[in-house]
C-alpha positions in Angstrom: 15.3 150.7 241.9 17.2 152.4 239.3 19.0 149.3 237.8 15.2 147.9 238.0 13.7 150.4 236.0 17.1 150.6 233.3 16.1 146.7 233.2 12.8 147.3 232.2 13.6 150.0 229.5 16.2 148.0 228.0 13.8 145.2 227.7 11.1 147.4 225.8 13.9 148.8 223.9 14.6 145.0 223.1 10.8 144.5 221.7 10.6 147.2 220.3 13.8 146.7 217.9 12.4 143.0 217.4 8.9 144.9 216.5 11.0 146.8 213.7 13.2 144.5 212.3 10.1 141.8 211.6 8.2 144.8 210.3 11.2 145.4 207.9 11.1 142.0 206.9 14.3 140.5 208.1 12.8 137.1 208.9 14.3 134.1 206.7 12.7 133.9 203.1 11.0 130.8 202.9 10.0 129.4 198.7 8.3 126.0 197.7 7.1 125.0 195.0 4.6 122.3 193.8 6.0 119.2 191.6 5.4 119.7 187.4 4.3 117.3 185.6 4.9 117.5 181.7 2.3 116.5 179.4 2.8 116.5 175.6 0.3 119.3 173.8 -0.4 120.6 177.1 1.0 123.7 179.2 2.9 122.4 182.5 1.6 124.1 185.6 3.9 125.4 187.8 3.3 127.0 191.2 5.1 128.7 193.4 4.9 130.1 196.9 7.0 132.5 198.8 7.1 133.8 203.0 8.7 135.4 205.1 9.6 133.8 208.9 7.6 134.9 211.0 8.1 135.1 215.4 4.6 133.8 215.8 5.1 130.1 213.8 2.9 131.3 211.1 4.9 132.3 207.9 3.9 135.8 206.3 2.8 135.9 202.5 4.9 138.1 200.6 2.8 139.7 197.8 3.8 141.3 194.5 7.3 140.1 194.4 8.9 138.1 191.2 9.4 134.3 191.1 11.2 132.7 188.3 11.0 129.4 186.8 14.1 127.5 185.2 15.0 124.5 183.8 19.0 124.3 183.7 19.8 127.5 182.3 16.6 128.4 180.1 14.3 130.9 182.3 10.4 129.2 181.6 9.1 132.8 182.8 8.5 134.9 185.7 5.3 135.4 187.5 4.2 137.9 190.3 2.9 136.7 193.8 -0.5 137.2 194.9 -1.8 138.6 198.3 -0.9 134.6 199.6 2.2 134.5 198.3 1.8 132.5 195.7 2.6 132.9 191.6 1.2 130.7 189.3 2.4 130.3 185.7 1.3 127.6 182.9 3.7 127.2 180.0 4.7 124.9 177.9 7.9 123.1 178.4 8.0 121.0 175.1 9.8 117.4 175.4 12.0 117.3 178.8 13.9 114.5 180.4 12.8 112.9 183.6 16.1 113.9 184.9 15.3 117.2 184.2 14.4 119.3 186.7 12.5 122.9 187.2 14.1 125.5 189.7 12.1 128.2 190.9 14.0 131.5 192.5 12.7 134.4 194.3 15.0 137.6 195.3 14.1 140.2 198.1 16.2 142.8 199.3 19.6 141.2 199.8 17.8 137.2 200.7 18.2 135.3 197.3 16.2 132.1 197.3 15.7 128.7 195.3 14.2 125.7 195.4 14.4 122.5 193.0 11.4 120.3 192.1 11.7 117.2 189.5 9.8 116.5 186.2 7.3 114.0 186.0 6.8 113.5 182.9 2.9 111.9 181.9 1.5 110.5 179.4 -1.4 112.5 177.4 -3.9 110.0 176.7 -4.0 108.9 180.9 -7.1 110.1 183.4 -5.9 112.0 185.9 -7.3 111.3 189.9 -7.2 114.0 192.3 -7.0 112.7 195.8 -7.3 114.2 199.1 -5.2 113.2 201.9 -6.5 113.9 205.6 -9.4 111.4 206.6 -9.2 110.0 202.9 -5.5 108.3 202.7 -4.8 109.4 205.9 -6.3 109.1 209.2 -4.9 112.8 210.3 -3.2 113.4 213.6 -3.4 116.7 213.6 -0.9 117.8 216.7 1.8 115.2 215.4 1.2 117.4 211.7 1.9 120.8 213.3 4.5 120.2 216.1 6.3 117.4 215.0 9.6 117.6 213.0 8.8 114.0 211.6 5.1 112.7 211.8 4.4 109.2 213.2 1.5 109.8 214.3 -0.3 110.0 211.4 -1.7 106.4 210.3 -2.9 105.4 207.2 -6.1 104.5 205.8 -6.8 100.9 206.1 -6.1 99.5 201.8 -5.1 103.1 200.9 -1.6 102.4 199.7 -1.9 98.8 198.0 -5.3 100.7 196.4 -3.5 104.0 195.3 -0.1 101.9 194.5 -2.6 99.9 191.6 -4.3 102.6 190.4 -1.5 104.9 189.6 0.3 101.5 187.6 -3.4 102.9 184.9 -3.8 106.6 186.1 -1.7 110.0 186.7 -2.2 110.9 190.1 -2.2 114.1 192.1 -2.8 115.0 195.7 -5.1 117.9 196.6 -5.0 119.1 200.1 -6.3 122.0 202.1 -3.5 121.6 204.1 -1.4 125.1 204.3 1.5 125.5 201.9 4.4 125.4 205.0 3.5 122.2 205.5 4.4 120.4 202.2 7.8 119.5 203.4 6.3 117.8 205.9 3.0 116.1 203.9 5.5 115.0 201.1 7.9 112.7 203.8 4.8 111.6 205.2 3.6 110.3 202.0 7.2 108.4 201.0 7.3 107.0 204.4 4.5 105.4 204.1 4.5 104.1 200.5 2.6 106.2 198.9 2.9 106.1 194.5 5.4 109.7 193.9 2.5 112.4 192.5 2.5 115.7 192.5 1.2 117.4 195.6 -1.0 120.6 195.3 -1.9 122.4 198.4 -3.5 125.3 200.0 -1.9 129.0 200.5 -2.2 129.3 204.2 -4.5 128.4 207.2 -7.6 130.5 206.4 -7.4 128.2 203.4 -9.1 125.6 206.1 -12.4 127.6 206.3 -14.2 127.0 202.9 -12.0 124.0 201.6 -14.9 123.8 199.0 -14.0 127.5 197.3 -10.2 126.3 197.7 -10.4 123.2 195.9 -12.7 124.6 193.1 -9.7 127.3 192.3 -7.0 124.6 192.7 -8.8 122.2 190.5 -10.5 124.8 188.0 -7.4 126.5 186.9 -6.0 123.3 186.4 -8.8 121.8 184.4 -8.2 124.6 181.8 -4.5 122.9 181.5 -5.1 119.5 182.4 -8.6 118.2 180.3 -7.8 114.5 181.5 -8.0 115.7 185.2 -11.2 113.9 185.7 -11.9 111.9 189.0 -11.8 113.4 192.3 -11.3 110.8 195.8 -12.3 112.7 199.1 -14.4 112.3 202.4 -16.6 115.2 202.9 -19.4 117.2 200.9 -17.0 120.0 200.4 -14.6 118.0 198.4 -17.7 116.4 196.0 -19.0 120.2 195.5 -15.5 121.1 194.1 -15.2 118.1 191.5 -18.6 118.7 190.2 -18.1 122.3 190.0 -15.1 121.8 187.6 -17.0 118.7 185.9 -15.5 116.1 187.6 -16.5 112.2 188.8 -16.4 112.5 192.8 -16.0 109.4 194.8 -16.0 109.8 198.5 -15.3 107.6 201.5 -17.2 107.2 204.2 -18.7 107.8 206.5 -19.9 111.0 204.7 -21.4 113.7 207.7 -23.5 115.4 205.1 -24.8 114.8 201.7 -23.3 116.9 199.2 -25.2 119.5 196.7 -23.1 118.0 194.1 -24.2 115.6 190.4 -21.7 112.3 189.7 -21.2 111.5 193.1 -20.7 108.1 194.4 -20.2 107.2 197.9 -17.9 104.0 199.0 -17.2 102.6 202.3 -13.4 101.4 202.1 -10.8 101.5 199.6 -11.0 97.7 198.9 -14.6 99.2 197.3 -13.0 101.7 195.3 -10.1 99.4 193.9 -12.8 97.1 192.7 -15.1 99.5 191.2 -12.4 100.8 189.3 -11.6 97.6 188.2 -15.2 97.2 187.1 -15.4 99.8 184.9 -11.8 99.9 183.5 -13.0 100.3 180.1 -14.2 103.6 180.7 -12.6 105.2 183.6 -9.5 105.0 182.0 -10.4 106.4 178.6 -10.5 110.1 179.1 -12.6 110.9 176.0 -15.3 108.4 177.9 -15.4 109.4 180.5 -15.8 112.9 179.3 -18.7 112.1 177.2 -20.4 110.4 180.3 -19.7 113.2 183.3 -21.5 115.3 180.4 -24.6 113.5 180.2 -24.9 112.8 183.8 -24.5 109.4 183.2 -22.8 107.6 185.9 -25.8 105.5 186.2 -23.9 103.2 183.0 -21.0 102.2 185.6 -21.2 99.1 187.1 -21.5 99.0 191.0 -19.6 95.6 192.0 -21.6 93.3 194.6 -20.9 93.9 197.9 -22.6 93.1 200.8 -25.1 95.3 202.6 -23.0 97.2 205.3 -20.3 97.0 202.1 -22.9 99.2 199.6 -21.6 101.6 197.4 -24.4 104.3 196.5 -24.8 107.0 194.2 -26.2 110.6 195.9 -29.3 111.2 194.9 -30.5 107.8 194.1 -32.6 105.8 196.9 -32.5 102.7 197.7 -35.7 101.8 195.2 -33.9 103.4 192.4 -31.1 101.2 192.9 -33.0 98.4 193.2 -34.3 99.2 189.7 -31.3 99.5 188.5 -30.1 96.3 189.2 -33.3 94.5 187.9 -32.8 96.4 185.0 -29.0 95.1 184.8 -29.9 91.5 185.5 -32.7 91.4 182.8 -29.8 92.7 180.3 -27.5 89.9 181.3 -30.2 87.1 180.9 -30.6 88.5 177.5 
C-alpha cells in the first residue's frame, strides 16, 4: 500500500514537472518561412512563422519575439511576431541571383533557430494566379495530411498538373491555402511529388485559420495586393475563396461543383481544368497583360472574355448571369463575327 501510494505521488510529481517545463517553454522551436519571390520595382514579401512543440501535436504561437531576415550576410530587417506567430516584412531586395537565397532566424532563451528558403526571381510585367490547393488541385485526403509522415493519399485533380504546368510557362504562380502553417513541410513534398510547376506557397497561421477561410484569404491576399499589383486571378472551389478575390479586386475562377453561389462580382464558374486551360487560352490577349486586365476587373467587365464552346454538362458560366443573359450574349457575339 505504501509503495502504491509513493507510485502514485511520484507519477503526479512526474506531470506536474512536465506541466512546468511546457509552461516555461522548453518544447523544440519550430520556424518556416514562405518562399520570396523578387520582382523588380516592387518590395519582396517575406513571411515568417515561429512555435513552440507542443505535448498535444498542435504547435504553440510564440508572439512578440524577433525574426530576422538575411540574404548571405546582409540582414533585409527584423520584424516582430504576432499573436499567431507570424512576422511579416516587405522590403525591397534590389537585383538578386536565383542562387541567392533568403534565411530567416529567430532566437529564444538559449534555442537559436534558422531556416533557408530560395529566390524566385519574376518578372514585372507577368499576371500573377493565386491558386488554392484542397478540392481545387487536389482531391484532399485529409487523415493521410495530418498523420502521415509522407502523403499518398492525396490524389490529384483530374488535368490539374498538365493545366497549371502550361499556365505557369505565361503566368507567376502562387499557392494560397488555408491549410495551417505546420503543415507546409508537408504541402510543399506533396506538390513536387506530384509535378506540380515550383511557386511560392502562402498559408494559414494555425487551425482556427479553417473557420472563416474567406477573412483568411482576404488578409493573405490584401496585404499582398499592396506589394504585388499584378496579383490578379484567383483559382478556387468554394464561395469563400471567390469572396476573397473580389474583395482585393481580383478575377475568381472556381471549379465545380460550387455548394453555394458566392456574394462576389468577376466570378466565373468552370467544370474541369481542361475548361480553364482553354479559356485561358481564349483570352490570352488580355489575361496576360496585367494593365488589361486591370482596366477590365475595374469596369466589371468580364462579360468582353470569350467563353470557349463547350458542350452543355461542359458550360462555363459567369455568377450572376442566367442562362437568357448568356444566351444573349452569344447572339450578340455571333452577329459581331458575321459582321
Amino acid at each position: 500500500m505504501i509503495a502504491h501510494m509513493g507510485l502514485v505521488r511520484l507519477t503526479l510529481v512526474s506531470v506536474c514537472a512536465c506541466i512546468a517545463l511546457v509552461s516555461a517553454g522548453c518544447g523544440e522551436l519550430q520556424l518556416t518561412m514562405e518562399d520570396v519571390a523578387c520582382i523588380p520595382g516592387e518590395k519582396s514579401i517575406f513571411v515568417g512563422q515561429l512555435e513552440r512543440d507542443s505535448p498535444f501535436g498542435i504547435p504553440d504561437a510564440l508572439e512578440g519575439e524577433s525574426i530576422s531576415f538575411w540574404v548571405g550576410s546582409e540582414l533585409i530587417g527584423v520584424a516582430k511576431t504576432d499573436d499567431e506567430g507570424r512576422a511579416r516584412l516587405a522590403a525591397d531586395l534590389g537585383t538578386r541571383s536565383v542562387r541567392d537565397e533568403v534565411i530567416a532566424r529567430a532566437w529564444v532563451g538559449l534555442q537559436r533557430v534558422q531556416v533557408v528558403r530560395p529566390i524566385q526571381s519574376w518578372d514585372a510585367n507577368t499576371v500573377i494566379i493565386a491558386v488554392d490547393v484542397d478540392h481545387t488541385i487536389a482531391e484532399t485526403d485529409y487523415e493521410g495530411v495530418l498523420l502521415d509522415d509522407v502523403d499518398t493519399k492525396t490524389t490529384t485533380i483530374p488535368g490539374s498538373v498538365e493545366a497549371l504546368n502550361a499556365l505557369s510557362r505565361k503566368f507567376h504562380v502562387m499557392y494560397v491555402t488555408a491549410r495551417p502553417n505546420f503543415l507546409y513541410d508537408e504541402t510543399r513534398r506533396w506538390l513536387k511529388m506530384h509535378g506540380f510547376p515550383q511557386a511560392p506557397l502562402v498559408m494559414g497561421s494555425s487551425t482556427s485559420d479553417l473557420v472563416d477561410q474567406a477573412e483568411l484569404k482576404k488578409d493573405l491576399l490584401g496585404w499582398r495586393r499592396e506589394h504585388l499589383p499584378n496579383l490578379l486571378i484567383g483559382i478556387g472551389d468554394k464561395a469563400s475563396d471567390a469572396e476573397a478575390y473580389d474583395a482585393v479586386g481580383m478575377l475568381s475562377i472556381l471549379l465545380t461543383p460550387v455548394e453555394e453561389e458566392p456574394e462576389a462580382a468577376n466570378v466565373f464558374v468552370m467544370p474541369d481544368w481542361a475548361a480553364i486551360q482553354a479559356f485561358f487560352d481564349a483570352n490570352s490577349e488580355t489575361l496576360t497583360k496585367p494593365g488589361k486586365l486591370a482596366d477590365l476587373l475595374k469596369r466589371d467587365a468580364i462579360t468582353e472574355l470569350e467563353i470557349p464552346d463547350q458542350p452543355e454538362h461542359l458550360r462555363i458560366r459567369i455568377v450572376g448571369q442566367d442562362d437568357d443573359d448568356a444566351d444573349d450574349d452569344d447572339r450578340d457575339s455571333d452577329a459581331q463575327d458575321d459582321d
